[in-house]
C-alpha positions in Angstrom: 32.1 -30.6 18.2 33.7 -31.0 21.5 33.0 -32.7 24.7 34.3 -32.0 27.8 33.9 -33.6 31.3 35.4 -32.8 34.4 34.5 -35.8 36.6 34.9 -35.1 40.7 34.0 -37.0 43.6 30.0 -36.7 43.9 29.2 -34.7 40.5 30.1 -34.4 37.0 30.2 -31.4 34.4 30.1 -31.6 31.2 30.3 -28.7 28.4 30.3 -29.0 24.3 31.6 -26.8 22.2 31.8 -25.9 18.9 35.6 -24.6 18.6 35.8 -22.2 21.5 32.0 -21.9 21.5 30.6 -22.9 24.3 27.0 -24.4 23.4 26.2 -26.2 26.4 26.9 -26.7 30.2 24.9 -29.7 32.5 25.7 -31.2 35.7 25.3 -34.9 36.7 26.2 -37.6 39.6 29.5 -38.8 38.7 28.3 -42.0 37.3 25.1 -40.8 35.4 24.9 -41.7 31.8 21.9 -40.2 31.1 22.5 -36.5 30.7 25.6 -37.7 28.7 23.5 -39.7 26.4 21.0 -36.8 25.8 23.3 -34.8 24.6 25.3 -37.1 22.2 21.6 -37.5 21.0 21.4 -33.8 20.9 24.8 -32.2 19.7 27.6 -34.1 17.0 30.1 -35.1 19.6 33.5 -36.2 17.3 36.1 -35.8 20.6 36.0 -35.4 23.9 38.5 -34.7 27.2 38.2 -36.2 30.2 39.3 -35.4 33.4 38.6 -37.2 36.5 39.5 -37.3 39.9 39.0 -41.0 40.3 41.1 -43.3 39.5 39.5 -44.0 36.4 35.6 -43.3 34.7 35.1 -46.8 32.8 31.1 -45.9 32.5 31.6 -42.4 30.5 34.4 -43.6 28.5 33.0 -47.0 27.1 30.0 -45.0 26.1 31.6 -42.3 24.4 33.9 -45.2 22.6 31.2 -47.3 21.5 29.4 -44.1 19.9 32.5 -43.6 17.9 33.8 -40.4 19.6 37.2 -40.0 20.0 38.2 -40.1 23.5 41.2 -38.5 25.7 42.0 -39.1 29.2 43.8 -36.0 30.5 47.0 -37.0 32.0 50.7 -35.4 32.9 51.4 -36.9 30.0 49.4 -35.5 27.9 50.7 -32.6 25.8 50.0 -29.5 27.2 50.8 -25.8 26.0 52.5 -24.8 28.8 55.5 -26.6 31.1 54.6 -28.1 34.5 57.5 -27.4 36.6 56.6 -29.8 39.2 58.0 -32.7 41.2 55.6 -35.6 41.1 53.7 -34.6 37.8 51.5 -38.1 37.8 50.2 -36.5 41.4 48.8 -33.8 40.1 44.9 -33.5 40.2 44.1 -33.2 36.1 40.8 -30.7 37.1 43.6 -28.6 38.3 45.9 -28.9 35.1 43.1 -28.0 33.2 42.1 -25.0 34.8 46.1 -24.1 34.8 45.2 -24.4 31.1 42.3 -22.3 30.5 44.2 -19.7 32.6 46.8 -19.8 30.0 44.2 -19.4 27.7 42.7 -16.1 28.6 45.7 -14.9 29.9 48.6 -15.3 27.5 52.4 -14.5 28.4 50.5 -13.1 32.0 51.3 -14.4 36.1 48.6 -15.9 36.3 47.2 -17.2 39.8 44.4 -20.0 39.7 41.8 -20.2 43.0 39.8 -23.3 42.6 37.2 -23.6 45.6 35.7 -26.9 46.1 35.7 -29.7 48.1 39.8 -29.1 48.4 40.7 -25.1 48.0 43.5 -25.5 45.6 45.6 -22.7 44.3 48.1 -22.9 41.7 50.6 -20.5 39.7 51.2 -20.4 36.2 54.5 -18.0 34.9 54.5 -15.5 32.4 56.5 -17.9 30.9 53.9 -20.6 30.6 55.2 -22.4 33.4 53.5 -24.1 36.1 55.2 -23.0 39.1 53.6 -24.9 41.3 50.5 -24.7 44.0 48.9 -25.2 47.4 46.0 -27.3 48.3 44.2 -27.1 51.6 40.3 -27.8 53.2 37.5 -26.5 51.6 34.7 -24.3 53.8 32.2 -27.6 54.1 35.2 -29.7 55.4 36.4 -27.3 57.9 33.0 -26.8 59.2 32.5 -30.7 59.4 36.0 -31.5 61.0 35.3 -28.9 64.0 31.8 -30.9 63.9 33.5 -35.0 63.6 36.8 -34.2 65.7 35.6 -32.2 68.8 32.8 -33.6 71.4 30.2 -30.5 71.3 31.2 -28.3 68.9 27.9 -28.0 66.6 27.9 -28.7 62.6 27.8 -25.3 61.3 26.8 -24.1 57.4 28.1 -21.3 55.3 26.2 -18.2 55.5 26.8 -15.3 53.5 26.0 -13.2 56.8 29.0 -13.3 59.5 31.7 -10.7 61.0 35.4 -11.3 62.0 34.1 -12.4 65.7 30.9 -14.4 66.8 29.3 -14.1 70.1 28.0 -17.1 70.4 29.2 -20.6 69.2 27.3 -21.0 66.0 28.6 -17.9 64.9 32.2 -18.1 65.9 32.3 -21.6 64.4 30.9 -19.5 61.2 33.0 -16.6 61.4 36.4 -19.0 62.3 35.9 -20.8 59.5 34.6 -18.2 56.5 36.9 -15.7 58.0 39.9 -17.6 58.1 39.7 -18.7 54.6 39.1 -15.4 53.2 41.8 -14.0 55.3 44.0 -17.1 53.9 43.1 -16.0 50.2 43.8 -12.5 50.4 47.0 -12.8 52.1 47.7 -15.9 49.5 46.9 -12.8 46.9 49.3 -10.0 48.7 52.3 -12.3 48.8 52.0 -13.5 45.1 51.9 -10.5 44.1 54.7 -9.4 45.6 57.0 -11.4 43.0 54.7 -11.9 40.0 54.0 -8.9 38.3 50.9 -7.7 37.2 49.4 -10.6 39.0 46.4 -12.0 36.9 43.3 -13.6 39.6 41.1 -16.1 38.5 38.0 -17.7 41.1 36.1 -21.0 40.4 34.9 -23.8 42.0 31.4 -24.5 44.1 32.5 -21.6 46.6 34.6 -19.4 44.1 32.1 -16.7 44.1 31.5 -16.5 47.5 35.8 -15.9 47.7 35.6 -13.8 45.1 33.2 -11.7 46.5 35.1 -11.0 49.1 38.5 -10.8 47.6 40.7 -7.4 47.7 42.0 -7.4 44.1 40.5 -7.4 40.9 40.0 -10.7 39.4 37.9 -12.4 37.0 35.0 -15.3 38.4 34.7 -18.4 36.0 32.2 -20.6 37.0 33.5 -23.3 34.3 36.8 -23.0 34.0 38.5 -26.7 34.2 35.6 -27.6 31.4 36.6 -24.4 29.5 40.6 -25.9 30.0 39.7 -29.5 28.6 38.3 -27.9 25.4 41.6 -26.2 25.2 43.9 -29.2 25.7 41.5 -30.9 23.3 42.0 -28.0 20.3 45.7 -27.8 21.1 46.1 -31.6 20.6 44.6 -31.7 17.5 46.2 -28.7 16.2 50.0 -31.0 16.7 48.8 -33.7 16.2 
């Protein structure tokens, strides 16, 4: 069986699988052992991915090695089944590699564009010829809400809501509708453009606030919830399948 554990800056996912199975999904803080060590106590664990967007996750990965698991540490240098066609490889974040990956996975020989909606809002490209074209990255909705807050002298801190319009009429709401509008707006014109040049443009949502974009987005697309863990299993196969 498989482990696979996308480390980020507060939290920590972690999925096992049983080929492409998925058998189980659990969230932790990023440095809790314990939900890791009930399920190595629960499930046969022989490998396991990691990706993290620290600089490293000493904790997870001593544990997994003194239980005898075999351990990776997703990197640009890892192989990969697809080309990354980009500048500074060793800069780029290994969540979104993975969910570049997974994209390739369900979407084989396709344009496929990857909306990851988290702390950051990244999106990324991947070719029809399993190529990484490249990809954007830009605030999430929590930190543009809290840097109107932290960088103006009244403006209130405001939360998401599923309930705004295009124009408030008071300051909550137009701190609410500024912010949730403009990043919907910025997705769907992120969506028409692509389009424009990729053919039968695939669309794929994630991320803490991916269904709340994808809700709202003007083009089909598919919403995975667990996509970067659903990548790291899929690095982890296609490494042992060259290896």
């Amino acid at each position: 069986m498989n482990l696979a554990i996308d480390i980020g800056n507060s939290s920590c996912k972690t999925g096992v699988y049983s080929a492409d199975k998925k058998e189980h999904i659990s969230y932790a803080g990023a440095d809790d052992t314990i939900e890791l060590k009930d399920i190595m106590s629960r499930f046969p664990v022989k490998r396991a991915m990691i990706s993290s967007v620290r600089k490293d996750a000493p904790g997870i990965e001593q544990l997994l090695v003194k239980a005898g698991i075999e351990v990776h540490l997703l990197s640009h240098n890892t192989p990969l089944p697809f080309h990354l066609s980009y500048e500074s490889p060793e800069t780029l974040g290994t969540d979104r590699i993975a969910a570049v990956a997974a994209a390739h996975n369900m979407f084989r020989g396709s344009n496929v564009l990857v909306i990851d909606a988290g702390t950051a809002v990244t999106i990324d490209l991947l070719g029809s010829g399993s190529i990484y074209l490249g990809g954007n990255i830009s605030p999430g909705l929590e930190m543009r809400f809290r840097s109107l807050h932290d960088y103006t002298a009244r403006l209130p801190l405001v939360d998401k809501s599923d309930s705004f319009g295009n124009l408030g009429l008071n300051t909550t709401d137009s701190i609410r509708s500024g912010v949730q509008s403009g990043l919907v707006f910025e997705i769907n014109d992120y969506i028409r453009t692509l389009k424009k040049n990729n053919k039968d443009l695939k669309i794929i949502f994630t991320g803490g606030d991916g269904e709340f974009l994808a809700s709202r987005a003007e083009a089909r697309h598919e919403l995975v919830p667990d996509l970067v863990v659903d990548g790291l299993n899929y690095i982890l196969n296609y490494n042992a399948e060259i290896s």
